[in-house]
VOTORNU-951977 format. One record per residue: x, y, z of N, C-alpha, C in turn. Coordinates in steps of 0.05 Angstrom, whole numbers, padded with zeros to 5 digits, always signed. Last residue first. Example, Ala and Ser with C-alpha at 12.3 -4.5 7.8 and 13.67 -1.06 7.14 Angstrom:
2
+00257-00045+00142+00273-00021+00143+00258+00001+00157
+00264-00114+00156+00246-00090+00156+00264-00066+00156
END
This chain:
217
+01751+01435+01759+01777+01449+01774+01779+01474+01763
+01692+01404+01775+01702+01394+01755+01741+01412+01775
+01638+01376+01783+01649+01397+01796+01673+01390+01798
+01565+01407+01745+01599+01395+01751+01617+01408+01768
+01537+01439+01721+01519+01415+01736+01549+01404+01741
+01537+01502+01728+01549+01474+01707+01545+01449+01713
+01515+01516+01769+01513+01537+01735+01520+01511+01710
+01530+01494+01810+01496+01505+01805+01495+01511+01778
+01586+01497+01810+01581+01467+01800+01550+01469+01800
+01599+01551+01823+01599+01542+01795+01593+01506+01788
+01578+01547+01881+01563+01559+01857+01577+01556+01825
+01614+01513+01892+01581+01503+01895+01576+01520+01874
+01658+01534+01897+01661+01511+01875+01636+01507+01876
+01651+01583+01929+01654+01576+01903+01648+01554+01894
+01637+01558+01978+01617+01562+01959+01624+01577+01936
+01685+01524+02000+01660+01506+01983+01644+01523+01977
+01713+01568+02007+01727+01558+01988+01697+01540+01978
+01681+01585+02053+01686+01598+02028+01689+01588+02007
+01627+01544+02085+01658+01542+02079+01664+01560+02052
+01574+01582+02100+01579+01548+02086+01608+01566+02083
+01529+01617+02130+01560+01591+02141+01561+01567+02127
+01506+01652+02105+01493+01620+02105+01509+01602+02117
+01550+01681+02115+01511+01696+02128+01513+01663+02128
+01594+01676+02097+01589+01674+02126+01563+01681+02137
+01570+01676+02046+01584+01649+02043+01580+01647+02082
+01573+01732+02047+01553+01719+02029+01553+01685+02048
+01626+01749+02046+01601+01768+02066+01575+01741+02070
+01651+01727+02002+01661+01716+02019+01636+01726+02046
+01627+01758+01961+01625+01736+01961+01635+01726+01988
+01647+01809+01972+01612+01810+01981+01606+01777+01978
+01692+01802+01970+01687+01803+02000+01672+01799+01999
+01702+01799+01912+01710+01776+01934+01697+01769+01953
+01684+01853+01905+01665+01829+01899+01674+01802+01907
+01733+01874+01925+01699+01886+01931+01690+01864+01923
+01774+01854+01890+01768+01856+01917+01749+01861+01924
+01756+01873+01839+01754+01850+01840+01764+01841+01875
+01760+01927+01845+01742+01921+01842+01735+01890+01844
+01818+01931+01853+01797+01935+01880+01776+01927+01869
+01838+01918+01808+01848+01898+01834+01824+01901+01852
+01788+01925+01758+01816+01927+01772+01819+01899+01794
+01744+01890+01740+01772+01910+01709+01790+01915+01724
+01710+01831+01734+01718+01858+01743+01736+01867+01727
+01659+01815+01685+01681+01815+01704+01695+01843+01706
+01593+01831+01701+01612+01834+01686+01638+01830+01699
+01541+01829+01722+01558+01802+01727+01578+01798+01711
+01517+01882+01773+01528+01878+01740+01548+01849+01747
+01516+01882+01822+01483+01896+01800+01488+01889+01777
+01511+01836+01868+01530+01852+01858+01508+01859+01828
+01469+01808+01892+01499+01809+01909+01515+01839+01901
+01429+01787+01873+01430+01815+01876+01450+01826+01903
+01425+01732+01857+01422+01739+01886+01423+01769+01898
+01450+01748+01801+01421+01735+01808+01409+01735+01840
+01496+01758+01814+01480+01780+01797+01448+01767+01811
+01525+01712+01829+01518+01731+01848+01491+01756+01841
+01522+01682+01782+01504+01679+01810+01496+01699+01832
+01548+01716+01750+01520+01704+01739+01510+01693+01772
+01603+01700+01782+01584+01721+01768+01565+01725+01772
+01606+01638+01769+01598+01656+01796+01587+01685+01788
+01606+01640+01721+01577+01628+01728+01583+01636+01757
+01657+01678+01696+01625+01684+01686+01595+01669+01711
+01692+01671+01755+01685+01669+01731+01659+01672+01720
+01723+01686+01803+01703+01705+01794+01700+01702+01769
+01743+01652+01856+01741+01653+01816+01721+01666+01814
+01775+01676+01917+01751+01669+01901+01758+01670+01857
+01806+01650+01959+01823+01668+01938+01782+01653+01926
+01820+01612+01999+01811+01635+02005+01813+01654+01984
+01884+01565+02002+01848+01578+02005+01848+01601+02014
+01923+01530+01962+01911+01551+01974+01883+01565+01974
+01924+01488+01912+01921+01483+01951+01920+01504+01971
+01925+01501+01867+01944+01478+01885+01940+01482+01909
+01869+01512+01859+01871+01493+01842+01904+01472+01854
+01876+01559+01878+01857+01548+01891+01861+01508+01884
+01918+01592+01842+01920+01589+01865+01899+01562+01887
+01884+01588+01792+01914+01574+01800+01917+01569+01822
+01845+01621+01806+01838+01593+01794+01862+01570+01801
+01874+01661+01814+01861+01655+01833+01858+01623+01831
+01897+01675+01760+01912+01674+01778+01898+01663+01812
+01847+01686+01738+01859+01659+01721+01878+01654+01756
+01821+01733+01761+01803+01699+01764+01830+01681+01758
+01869+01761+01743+01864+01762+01784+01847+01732+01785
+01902+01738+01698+01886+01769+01705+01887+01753+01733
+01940+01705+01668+01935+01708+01687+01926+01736+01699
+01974+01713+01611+01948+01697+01611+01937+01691+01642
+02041+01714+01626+02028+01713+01616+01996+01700+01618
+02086+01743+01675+02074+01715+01666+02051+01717+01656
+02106+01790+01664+02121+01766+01639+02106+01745+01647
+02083+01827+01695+02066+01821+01666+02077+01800+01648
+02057+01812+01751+02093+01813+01740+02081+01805+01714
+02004+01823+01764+02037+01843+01770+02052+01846+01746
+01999+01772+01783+01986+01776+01762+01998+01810+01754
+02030+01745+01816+02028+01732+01797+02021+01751+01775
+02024+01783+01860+02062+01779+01839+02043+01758+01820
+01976+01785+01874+01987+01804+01872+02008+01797+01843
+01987+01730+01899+01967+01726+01874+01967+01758+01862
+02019+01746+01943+02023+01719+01932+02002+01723+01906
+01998+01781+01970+02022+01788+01958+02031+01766+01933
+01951+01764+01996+01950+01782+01977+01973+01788+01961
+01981+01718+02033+01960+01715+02028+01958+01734+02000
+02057+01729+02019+02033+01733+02038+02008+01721+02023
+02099+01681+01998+02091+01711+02002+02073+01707+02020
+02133+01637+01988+02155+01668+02003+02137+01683+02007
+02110+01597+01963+02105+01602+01992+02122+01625+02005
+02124+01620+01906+02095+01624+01926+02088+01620+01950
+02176+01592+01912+02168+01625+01904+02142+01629+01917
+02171+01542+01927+02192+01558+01940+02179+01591+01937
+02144+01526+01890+02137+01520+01911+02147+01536+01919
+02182+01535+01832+02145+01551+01837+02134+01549+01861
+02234+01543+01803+02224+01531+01841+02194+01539+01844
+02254+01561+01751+02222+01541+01761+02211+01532+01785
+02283+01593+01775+02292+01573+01768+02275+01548+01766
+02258+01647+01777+02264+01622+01795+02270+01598+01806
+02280+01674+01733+02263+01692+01760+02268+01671+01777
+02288+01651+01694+02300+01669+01696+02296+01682+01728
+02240+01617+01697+02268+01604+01690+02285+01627+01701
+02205+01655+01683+02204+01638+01716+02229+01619+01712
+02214+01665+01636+02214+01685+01658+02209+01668+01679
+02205+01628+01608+02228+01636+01608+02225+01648+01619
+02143+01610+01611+02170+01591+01625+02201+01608+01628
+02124+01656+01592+02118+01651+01626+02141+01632+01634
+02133+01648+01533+02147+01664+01553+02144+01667+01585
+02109+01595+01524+02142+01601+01528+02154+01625+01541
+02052+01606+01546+02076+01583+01558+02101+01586+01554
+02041+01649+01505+02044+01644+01540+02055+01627+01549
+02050+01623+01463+02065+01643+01470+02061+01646+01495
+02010+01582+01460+02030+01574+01469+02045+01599+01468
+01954+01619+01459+01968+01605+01484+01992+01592+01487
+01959+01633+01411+01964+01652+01432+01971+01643+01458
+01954+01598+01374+01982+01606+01377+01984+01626+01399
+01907+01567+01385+01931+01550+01401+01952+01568+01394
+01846+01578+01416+01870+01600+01413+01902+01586+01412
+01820+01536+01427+01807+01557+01406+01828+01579+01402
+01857+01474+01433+01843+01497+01440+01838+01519+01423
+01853+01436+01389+01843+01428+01420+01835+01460+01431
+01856+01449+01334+01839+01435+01339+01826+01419+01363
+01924+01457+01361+01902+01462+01338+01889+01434+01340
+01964+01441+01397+01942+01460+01408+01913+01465+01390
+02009+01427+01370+01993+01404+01395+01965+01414+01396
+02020+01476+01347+02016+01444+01326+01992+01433+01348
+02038+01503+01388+02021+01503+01374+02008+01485+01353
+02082+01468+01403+02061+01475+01433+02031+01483+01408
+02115+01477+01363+02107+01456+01372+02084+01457+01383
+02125+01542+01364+02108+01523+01336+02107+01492+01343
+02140+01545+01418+02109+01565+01407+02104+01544+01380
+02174+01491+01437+02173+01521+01428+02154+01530+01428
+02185+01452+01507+02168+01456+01475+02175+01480+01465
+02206+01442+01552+02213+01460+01528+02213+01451+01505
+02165+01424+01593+02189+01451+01600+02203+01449+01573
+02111+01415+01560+02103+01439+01579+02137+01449+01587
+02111+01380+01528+02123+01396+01523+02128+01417+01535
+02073+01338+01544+02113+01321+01539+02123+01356+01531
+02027+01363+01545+02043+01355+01576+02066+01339+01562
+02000+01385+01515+02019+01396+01505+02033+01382+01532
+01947+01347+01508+01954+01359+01496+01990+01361+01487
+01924+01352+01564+01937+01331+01560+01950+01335+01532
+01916+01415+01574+01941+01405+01580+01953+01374+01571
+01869+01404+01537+01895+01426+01523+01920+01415+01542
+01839+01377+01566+01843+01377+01534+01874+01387+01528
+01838+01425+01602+01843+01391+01615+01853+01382+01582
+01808+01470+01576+01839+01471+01587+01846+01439+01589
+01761+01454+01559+01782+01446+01540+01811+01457+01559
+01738+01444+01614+01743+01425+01593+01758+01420+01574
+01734+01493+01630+01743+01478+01648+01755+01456+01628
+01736+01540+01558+01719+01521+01592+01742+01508+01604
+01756+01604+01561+01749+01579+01549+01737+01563+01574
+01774+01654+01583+01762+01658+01562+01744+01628+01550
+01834+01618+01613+01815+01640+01609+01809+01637+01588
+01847+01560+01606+01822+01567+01621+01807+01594+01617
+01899+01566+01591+01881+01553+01572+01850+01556+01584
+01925+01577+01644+01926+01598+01615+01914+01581+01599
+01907+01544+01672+01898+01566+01685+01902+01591+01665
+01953+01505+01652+01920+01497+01651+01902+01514+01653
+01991+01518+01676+01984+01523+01647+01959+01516+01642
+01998+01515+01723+01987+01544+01713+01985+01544+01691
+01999+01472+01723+01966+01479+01730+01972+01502+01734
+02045+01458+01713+02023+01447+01699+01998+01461+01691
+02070+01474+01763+02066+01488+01729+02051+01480+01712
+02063+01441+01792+02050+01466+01795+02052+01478+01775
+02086+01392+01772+02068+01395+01774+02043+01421+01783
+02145+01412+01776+02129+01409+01746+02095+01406+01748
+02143+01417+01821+02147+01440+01814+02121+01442+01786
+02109+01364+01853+02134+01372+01842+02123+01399+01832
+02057+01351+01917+02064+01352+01882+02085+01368+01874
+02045+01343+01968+02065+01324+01947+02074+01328+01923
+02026+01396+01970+02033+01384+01989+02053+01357+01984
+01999+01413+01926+02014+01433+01943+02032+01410+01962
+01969+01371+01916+01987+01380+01895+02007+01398+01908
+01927+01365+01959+01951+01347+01967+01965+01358+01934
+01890+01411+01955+01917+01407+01969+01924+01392+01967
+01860+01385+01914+01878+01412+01906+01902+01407+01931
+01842+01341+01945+01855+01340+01916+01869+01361+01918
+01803+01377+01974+01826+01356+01993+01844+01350+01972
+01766+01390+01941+01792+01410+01951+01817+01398+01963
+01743+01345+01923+01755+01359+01911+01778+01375+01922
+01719+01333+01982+01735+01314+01967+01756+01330+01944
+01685+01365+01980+01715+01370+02007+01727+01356+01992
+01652+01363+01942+01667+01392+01939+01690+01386+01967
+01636+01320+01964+01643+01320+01942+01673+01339+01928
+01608+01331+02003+01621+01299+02011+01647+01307+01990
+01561+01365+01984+01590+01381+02009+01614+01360+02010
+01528+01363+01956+01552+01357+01948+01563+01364+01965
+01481+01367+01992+01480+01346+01967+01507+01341+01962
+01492+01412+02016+01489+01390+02029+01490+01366+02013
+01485+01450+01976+01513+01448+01983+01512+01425+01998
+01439+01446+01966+01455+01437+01938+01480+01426+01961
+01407+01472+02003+01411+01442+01999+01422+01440+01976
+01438+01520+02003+01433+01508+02022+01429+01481+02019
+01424+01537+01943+01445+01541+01957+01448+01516+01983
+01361+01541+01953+01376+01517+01941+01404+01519+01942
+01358+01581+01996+01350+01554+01998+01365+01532+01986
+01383+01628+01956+01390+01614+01988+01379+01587+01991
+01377+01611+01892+01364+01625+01921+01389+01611+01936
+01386+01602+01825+01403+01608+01850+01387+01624+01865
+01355+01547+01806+01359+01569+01807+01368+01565+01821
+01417+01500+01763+01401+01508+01777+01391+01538+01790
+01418+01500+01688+01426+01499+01709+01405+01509+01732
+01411+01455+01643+01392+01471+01656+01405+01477+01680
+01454+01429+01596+01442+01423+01622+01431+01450+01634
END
């Protein structure tokens, strides 16, 4: 699918096209925060380790996949499940076992309890920090974050990127390499989002549902 160009204008009426859509969606993410079990936030950090490097699609794939195994499958199960769904199934199930045994060890899987102890920046900070949880740079750990019900945390994945580059937001649509750098291009996204006053959180998901005609998690 041809994605759309990115101006202001079409910005503007895209986001009107789907605004019904993209609230709808987010209204989803929070109610997981809001009703959803532990197991269910872990889910969707596993989903958020099958996401980097791959699509929206095959993570969804991949969690229906390995979901009777997500609290204790091994690496050669999780991997069995994983071949021929995701493009990396022995690397990703090593993330799952060792992310589970360190949040076993760390919090007794309470994943609600733990992430609401922090701050706004402290909170996606410790995710991506604490190097035993595996397969979460600053996008994957954002992705997570947005995906159970917290706002304000941008995905700086390839088709935001690629958008901003094109709006001459940012000169290079390479992902970022530190903390600050991927802070700096939050803001100029978030700078961006309060010129045209569209809702932060809705112009992410706008601009990657312009690149991918979907508006998917």
């Amino acid at each position: 699918m041809k994605s759309a160009e990115i101006t202001k204008e079409n910005i503007r009426t895209t986001h009107l096209q789907r605004v019904v859509e993209i609230r709808h969606r987010l209204r989803e993410f929070e109610d997981i925060w809001k009703a959803g079990s532990d197991l269910r936030i872990w889910e969707e950090m596993v989903f958020c380790f099958f996401t980097g490097g791959c699509s929206a699609k095959m993570g969804l794939r991949s969690v229906e996949a390995v979901r009777p195994l997500l609290l204790s499958g091994g690496s050669k199960r999780l991997s069995r499940a994983l071949t021929g769904v995701h493009r990396f199934p022995n690397a990703r199930a090593r993330y799952i076992v060792a992310s589970r045994q360190f949040l076993r060890q760390h919090c007794n899987m309470r994943l609600k309890r733990e992430l609401g102890s922090y701050g706004h920046f402290e909170r996606r900070d410790w995710l991506v920090k604490e190097k035993r949880i595996k397969g979460l740079a600053y996008k994957e750990a954002s992705h997570f974050l947005r995906n159970i019900g917290f706002k304000g945390y941008a995905i700086l994945d390839k088709h935001v990127l690629n958008c901003l580059a094109e709006l001459r937001i940012i000169d290079d649509p390479k992902p970022p390499k530190s903390r600050d750098v991927y802070l700096r291009v939050e803001k100029k996204l978030r700078d961006f989002a309060d010129q045209l006053e569209i809702d932060f959180d809705e112009m992410d998901l706008l601009l990657w549902s312009m690149k991918t005609g979907e508006i998917l998690k």
